[in-house]
KOLLUMZA-513745 format. One record per residue: x negated, z negated, y negated of N, C-alpha, C in turn. Coordinates in Angstrom, 2 decimals. Example, Ala and Ser with C-alpha at 12.3 -4.5 7.8 and 13.67 -1.06 7.14 Angstrom:
BEGIN
-13.19 / -7.80 / 5.69 / -12.30 / -7.80 / 4.50 / -13.20 / -7.80 / 3.30
-12.85 / -7.08 / 2.25 / -13.67 / -7.14 / 1.06 / -12.90 / -7.87 / -0.03
//
This chain:
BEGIN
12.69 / 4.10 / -30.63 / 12.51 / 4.30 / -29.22 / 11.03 / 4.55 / -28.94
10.42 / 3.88 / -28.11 / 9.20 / 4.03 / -27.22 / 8.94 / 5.02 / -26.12
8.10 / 5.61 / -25.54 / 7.84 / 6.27 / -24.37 / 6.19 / 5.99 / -23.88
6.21 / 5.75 / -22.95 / 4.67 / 5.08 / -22.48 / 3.77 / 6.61 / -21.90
2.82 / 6.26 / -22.06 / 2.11 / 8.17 / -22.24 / 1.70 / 7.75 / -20.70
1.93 / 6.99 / -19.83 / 1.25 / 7.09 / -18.35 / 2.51 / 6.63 / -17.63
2.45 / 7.40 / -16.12 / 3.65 / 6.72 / -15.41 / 2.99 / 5.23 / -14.37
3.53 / 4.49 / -13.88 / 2.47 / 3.39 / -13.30 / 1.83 / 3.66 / -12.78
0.55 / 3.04 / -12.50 / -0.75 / 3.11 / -11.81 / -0.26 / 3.45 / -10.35
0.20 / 3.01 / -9.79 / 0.82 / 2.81 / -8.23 / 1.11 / 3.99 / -7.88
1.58 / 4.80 / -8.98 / 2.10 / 6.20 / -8.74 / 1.22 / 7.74 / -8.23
-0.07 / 6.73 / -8.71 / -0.78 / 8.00 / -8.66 / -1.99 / 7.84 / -7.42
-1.58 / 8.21 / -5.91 / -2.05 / 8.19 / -5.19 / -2.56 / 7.15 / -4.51
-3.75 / 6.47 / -3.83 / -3.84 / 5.37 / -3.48 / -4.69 / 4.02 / -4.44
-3.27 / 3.56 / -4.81 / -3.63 / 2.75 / -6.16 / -5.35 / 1.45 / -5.50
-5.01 / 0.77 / -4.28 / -5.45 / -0.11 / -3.88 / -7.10 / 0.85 / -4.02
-7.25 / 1.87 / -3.22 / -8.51 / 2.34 / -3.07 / -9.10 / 2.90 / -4.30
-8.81 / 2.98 / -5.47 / -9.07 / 3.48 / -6.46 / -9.48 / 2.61 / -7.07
-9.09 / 1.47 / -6.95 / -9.15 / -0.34 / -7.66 / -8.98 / -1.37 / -6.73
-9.99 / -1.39 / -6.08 / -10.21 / -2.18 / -4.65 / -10.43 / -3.35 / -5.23
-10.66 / -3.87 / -5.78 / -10.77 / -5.39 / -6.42 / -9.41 / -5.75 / -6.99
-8.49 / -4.99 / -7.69 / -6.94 / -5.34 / -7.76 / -6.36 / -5.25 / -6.70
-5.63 / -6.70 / -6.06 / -5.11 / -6.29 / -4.91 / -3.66 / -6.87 / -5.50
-2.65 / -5.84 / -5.61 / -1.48 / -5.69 / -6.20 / -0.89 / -6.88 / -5.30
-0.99 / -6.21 / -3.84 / 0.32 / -6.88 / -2.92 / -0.21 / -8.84 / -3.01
-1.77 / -8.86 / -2.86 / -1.87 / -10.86 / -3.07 / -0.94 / -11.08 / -4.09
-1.34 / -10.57 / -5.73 / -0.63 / -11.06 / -7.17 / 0.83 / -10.78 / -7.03
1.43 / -9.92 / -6.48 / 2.64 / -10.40 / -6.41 / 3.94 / -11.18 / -5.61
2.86 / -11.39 / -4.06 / 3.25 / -12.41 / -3.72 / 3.20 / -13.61 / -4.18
1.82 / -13.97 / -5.01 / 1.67 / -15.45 / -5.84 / 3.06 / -15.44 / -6.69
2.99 / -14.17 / -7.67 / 4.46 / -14.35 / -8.50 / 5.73 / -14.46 / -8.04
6.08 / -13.58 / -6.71 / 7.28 / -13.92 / -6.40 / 7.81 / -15.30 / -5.92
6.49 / -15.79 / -5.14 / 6.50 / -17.27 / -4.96 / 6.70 / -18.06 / -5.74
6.17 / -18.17 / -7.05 / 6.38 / -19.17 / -8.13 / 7.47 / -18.88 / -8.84
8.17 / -17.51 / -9.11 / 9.39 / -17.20 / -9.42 / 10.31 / -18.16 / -8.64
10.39 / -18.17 / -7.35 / 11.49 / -18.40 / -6.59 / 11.41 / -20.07 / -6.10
10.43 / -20.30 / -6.49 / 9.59 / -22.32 / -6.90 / 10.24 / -22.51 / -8.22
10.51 / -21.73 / -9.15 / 10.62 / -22.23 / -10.64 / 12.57 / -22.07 / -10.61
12.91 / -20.98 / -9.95 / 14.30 / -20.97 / -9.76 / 15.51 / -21.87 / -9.13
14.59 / -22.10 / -7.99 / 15.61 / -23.32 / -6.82 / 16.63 / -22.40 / -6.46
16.74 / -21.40 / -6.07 / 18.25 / -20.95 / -5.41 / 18.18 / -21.16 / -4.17
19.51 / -20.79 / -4.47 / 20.20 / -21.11 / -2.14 / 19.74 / -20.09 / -1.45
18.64 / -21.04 / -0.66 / 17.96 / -19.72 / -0.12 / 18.58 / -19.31 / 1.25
20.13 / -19.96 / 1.42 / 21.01 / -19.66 / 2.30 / 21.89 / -17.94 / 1.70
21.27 / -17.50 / 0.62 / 22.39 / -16.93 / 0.36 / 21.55 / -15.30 / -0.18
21.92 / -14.74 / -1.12 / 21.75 / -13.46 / -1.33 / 20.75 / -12.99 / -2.78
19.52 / -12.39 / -1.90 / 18.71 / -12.07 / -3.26 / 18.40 / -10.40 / -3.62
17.98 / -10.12 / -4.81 / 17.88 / -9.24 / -5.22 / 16.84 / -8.64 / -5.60
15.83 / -8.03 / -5.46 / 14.73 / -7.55 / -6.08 / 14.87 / -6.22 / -6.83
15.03 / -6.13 / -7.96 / 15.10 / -5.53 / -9.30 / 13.84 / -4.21 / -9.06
13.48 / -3.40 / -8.80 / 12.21 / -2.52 / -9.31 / 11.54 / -2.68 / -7.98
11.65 / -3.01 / -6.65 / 11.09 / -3.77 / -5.88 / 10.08 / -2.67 / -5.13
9.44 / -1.27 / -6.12 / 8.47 / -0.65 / -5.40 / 7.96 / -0.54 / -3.86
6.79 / -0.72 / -3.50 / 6.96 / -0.83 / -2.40 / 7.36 / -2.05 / -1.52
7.67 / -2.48 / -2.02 / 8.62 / -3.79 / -1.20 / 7.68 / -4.88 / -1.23
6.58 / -5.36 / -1.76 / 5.88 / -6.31 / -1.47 / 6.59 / -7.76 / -1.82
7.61 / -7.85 / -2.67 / 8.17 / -8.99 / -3.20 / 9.40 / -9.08 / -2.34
10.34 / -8.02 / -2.03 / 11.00 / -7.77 / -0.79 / 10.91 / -8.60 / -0.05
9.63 / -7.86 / 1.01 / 9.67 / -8.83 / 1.68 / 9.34 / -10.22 / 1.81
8.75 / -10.50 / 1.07 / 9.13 / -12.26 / 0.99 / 10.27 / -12.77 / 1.03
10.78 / -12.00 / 0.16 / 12.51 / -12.42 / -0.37 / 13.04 / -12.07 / 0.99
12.98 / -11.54 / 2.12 / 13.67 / -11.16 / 3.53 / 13.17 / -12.20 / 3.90
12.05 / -12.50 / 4.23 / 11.31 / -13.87 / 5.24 / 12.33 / -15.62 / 4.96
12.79 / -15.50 / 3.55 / 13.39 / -16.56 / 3.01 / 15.10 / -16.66 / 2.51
15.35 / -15.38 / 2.37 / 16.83 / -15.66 / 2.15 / 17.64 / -15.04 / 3.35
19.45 / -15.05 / 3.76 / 20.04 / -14.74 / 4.50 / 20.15 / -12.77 / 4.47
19.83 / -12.93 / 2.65 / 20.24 / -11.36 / 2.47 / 19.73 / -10.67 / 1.41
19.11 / -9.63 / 1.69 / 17.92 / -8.90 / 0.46 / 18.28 / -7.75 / 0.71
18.52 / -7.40 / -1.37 / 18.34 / -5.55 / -1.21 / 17.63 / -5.29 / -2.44
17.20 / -4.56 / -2.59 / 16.37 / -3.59 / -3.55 / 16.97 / -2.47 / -3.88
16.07 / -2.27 / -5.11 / 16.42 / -0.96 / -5.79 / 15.20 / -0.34 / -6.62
14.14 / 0.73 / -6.76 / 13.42 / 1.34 / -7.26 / 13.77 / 2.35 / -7.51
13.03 / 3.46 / -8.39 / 13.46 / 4.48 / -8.77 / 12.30 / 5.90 / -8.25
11.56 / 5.54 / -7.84 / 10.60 / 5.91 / -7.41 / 10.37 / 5.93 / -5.73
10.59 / 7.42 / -5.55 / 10.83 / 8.08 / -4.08 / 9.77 / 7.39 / -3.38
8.50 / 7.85 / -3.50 / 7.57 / 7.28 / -2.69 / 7.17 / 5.84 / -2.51
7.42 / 4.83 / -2.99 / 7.11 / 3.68 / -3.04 / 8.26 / 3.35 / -1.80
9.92 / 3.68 / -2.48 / 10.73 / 3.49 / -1.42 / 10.56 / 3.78 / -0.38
10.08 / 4.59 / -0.24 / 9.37 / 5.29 / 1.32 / 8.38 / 4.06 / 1.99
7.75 / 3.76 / 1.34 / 6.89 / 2.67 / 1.93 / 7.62 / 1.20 / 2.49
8.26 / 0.83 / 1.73 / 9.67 / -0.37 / 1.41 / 10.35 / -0.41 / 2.68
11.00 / 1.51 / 2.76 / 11.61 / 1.15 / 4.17 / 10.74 / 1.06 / 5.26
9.93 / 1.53 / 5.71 / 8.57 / 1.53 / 6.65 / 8.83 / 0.19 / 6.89
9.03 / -0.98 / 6.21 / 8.82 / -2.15 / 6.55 / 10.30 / -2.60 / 6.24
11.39 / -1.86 / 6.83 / 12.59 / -2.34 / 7.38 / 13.11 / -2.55 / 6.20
13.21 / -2.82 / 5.11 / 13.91 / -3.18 / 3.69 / 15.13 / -2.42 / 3.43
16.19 / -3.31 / 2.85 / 17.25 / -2.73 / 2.61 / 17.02 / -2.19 / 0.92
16.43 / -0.71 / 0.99 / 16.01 / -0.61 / -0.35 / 16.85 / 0.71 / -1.12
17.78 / 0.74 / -2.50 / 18.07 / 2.05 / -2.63 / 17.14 / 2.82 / -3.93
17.58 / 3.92 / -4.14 / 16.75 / 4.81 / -5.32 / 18.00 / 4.54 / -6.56
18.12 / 3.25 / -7.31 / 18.66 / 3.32 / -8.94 / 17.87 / 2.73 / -9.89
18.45 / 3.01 / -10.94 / 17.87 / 2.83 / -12.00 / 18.61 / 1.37 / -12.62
17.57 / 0.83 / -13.61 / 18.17 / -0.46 / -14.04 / 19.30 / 0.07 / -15.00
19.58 / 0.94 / -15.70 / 20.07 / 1.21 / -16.65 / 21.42 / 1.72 / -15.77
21.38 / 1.47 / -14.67 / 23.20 / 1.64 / -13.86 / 23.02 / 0.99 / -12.38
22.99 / -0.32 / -12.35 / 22.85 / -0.88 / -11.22 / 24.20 / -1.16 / -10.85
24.36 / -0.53 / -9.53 / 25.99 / -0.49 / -8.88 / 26.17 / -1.18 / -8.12
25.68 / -3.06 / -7.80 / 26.27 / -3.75 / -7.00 / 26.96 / -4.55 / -8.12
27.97 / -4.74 / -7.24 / 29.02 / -5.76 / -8.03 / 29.54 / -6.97 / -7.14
28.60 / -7.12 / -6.00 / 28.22 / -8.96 / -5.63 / 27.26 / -9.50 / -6.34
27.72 / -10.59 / -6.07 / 26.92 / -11.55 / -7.12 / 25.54 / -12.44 / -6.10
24.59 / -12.96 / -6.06 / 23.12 / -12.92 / -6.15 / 22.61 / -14.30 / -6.20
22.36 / -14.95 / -5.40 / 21.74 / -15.87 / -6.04 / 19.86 / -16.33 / -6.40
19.85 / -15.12 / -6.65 / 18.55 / -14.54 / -7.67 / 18.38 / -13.63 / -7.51
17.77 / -12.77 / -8.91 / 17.48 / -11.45 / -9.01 / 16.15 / -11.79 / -9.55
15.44 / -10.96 / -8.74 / 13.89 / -11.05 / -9.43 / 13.85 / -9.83 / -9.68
12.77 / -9.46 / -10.67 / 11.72 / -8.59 / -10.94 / 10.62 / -8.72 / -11.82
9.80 / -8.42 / -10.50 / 7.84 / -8.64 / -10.64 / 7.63 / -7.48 / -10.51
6.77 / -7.02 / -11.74 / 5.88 / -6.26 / -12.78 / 7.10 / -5.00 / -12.27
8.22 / -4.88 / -13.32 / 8.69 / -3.58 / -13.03 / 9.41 / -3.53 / -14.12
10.15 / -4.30 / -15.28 / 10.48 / -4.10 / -16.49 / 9.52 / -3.25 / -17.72
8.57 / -2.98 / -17.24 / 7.42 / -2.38 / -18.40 / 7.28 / -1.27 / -18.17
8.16 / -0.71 / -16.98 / 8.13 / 0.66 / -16.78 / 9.27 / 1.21 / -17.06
10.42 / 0.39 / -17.76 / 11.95 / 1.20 / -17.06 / 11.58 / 1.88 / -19.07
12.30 / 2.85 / -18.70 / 12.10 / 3.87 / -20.16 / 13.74 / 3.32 / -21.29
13.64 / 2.83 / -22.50 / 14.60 / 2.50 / -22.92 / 15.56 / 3.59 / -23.15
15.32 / 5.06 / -22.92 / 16.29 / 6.17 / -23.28 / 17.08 / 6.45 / -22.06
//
């Protein structure tokens, strides 16, 4: 078993102004875009964003499918997520409780944080 000695960057106050030349929200719109270019789903139908922090991949995924929800684990980010209307809850990957089915689940940059214990 692993444990990562830092919690994410994002976490710790205002990530953007601290590292003004990383601009999180451009790079992961490029990724969610090419995710959902490389996938082809029905973008008539129901997507998922996995880790979806402050919602920046979200909302794309709202602008393009019929139906988007999220899930992070991390209070304050969600806080931001809903600010911008997102159907977002507080779980963890290790007990995700929808049991409809999706026609895509993304997650951009949020597997490198979930703790394997």
């Amino acid at each position: 078993m692993w444990k990562t000695k830092h919690k994410r960057p994002e976490d710790h106050g205002n990530f953007t102004e601290q590292f003004p030349r990383y601009n999180l929200k451009r790079t992961q719109e490029k990724i969610t875009l090419r995710a959902i270019e490389l996938s082809q789903p029905n973008l008539q139908g129901k997507a998922l964003d996995a880790g979806c922090g402050n919602g920046f991949s979200t909302a794309i995924l709202k602008k393009l499918f019929k139906t988007v929800k999220g899930f992070d684990t991390s209070n304050e980010m969600l806080k931001n997520a809903r600010k911008k209307k997102l159907d977002v809850k507080n779980w963890r990957f290790q007990k995700i409780p929808f049991t409809e089915k999706f026609d895509i689940i993304l997650s951009i940059s949020a597997l490198q944080w979930v703790p394997l214990n």
